[in-house]
N, C-alpha and C positions, 0 to 999 in steps of 0.2 A: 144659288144666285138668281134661278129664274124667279125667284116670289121679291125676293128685292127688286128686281125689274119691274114688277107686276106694281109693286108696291110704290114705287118711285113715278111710275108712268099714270099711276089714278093721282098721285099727288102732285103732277103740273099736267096731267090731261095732256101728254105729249109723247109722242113716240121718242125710248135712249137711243140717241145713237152707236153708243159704244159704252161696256161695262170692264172697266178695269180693274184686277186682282191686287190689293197690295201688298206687299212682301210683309209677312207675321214678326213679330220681334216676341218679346217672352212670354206673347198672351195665347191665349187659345184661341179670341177671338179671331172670326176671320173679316177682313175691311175690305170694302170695293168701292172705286167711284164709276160713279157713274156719270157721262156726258151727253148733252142735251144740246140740241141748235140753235135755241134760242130762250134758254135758263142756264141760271149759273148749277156747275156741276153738285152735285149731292154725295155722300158721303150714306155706302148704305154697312148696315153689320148684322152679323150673324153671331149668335151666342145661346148654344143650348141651355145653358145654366141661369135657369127663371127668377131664380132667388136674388143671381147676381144682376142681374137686366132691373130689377125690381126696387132694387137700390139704387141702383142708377138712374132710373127714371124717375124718381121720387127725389131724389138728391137734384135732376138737372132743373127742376123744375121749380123747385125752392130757392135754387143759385142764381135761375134768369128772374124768378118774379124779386130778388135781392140785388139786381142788378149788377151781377156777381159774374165777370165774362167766361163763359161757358158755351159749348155745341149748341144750337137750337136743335130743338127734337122736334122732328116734324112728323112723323107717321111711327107707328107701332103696330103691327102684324097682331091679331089677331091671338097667336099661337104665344105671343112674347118672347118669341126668339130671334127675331126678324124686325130690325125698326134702321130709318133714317134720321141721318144728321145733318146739319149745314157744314157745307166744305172750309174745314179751316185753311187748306195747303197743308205745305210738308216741311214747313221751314218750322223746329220746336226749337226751344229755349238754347238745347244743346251744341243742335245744329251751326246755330249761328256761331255758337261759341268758338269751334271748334272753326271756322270761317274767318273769324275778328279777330284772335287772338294770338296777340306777336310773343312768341316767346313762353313766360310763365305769367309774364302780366295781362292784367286783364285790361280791356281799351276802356275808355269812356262811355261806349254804346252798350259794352257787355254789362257795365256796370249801371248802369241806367236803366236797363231791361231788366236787372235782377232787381231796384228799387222799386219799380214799376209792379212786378211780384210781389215785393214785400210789404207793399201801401194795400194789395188785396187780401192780403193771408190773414189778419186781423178780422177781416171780414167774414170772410169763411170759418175763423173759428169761432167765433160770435152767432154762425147759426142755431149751435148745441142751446143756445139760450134765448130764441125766438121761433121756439114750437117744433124742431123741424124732427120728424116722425124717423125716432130711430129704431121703431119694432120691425124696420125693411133691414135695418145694417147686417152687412154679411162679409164674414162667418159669424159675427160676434157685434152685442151693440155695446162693447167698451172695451176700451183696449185695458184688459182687468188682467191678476196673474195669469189667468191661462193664455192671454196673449203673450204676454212677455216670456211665462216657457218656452211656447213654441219657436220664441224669435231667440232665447239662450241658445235652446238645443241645437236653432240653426248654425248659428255662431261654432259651437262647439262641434257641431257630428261634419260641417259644410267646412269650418276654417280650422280649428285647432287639432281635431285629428285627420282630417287632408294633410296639414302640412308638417304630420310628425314630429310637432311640439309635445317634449315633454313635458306633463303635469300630473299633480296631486286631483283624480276626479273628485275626491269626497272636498277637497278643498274647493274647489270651483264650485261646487254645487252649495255650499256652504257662502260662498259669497254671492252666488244668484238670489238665495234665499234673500241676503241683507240687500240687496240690490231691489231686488222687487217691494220690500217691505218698505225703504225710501222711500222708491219711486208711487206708491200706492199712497202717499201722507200726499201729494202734490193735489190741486185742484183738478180733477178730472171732468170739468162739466164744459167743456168745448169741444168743437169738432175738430175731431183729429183724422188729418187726411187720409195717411198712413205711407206714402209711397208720392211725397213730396219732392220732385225731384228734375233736374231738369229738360228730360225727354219727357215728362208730362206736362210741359209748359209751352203750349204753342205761341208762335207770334206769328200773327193775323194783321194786314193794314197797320203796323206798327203800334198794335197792341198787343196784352200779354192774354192767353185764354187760357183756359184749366181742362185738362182732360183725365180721365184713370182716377175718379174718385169714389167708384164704386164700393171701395173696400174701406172708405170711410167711418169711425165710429167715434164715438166719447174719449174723452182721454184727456190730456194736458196738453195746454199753449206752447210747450219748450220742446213737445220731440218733431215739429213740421219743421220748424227754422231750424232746429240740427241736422236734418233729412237734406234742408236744402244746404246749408253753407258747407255741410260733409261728406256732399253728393260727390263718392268716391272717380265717376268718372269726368266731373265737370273741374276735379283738382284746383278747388279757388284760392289762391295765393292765401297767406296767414293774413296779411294786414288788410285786404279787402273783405276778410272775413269780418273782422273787428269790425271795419267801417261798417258792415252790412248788418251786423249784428246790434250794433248801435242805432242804425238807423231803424232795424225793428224795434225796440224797447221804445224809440222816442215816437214810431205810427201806433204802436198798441194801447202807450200813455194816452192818448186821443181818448178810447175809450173807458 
């Protein structure tokens, strides 16, 4: 943390007053903000893995010159493991949900903010087709069969044999095969987030921003909006689904 300090203090020429740690969720990264006396706070991070930093930085910087809302990136360390961001807050997509929400139904507001997301997602996938440099994408620059194995076997070694479901393996494997071979006919030339979902959906000043798209590569239009509308812990009622999913078809018709 002391080089993010280091790093933050040449970028407003000001002494932090105080650098705070913030609690990790699934990533390895690690977050701090840092606060200032007389600048708004800064958001710094730490991420050994160059490759991943490298997609990211390439990606935030293609989404802000597309006006695409996203972190501002303001400084990058030298070393690329060490860069700042503009302070979004703490309130994500989720958070609020889980705040607004009476019961199983979703409010007006939740539903607003998730159309608000889905007026941008068109946009973001529409980069795959206005240059945007996918020889940084990491692990992989398409979500091709060896993506979809890897996300089977999760499925299958993480959920069906955890929960001591009996099955036929050579059957299942027999239907990933047809499954991939589908899925592989679809139009692959968009960007696909990969991890669409709504703890990486901040809201900022009563807008929506996008975070965690590091892991973005080529792929099809149809697996972000199943990512979001199936987003197991944001549990979105069936028929807001419909209305959401309808509302997407009729923002992407736009294009």
């Amino acid at each position: 943390s002391s080089i993010l300090l280091h790093l933050a203090e040449d970028y407003y020429q000001s002494p932090c007053e105080r650098i705070e740690k913030i609690p990790q969720s699934g990533s390895v990264r690690l977050y701090f903000r840092l606060h200032f006396a007389n600048h708004p706070t800064i958001m710094g991070v730490y991420n050994e893995d160059v490759a991943e930093n490298t997609a990211f930085f390439v990606y935030t910087r293609f989404f802000e010159a597309h006006q695409i809302n996203v972190p501002q990136l303001l400084s990058i360390h030298e070393s690329q493991q060490y860069y700042l961001l503009s302070d979004l807050g703490d309130e994500t997509l989720y958070s609020f949900l889980l705040k607004h929400r009476k019961g199983q139904e979703f409010s007006p507001e939740i539903t607003a903010y998730y159309k608000q997301v889905i007026q941008q997602l068109p946009l973001i996938q529409l980069s795959a087709k206005q240059n945007l440099d996918f020889s940084v994408a990491y692990p992989r620059a398409a979500f091709d069969r060896q993506s979809m194995q890897w996300d089977l076997n999760y499925f299958k070694y993480y959920f069906v044999k955890l929960s001591r479901i009996t099955f036929d393996e050579q059957k299942l494997e027999n239907d990933f095969q047809t499954l991939m071979d589908a899925l592989l006919q679809c139009d692959n030339n968009f960007f696909l987030y990969r991890d669409f979902q709504s703890r990486n959906i901040m809201i900022h000043q009563d807008k929506v921003y996008f975070i965690d798209y590091q892991g973005g590569r080529k792929g099809s239009y149809f697996y972000d909006i199943a990512s979001l509308l199936f987003d197991g812990k944001a549990d979105i009622p069936f028929d807001t689904r419909e209305e959401l999913l309808d509302f997407y078809l009729s923002e992407i018709q736009k294009y």
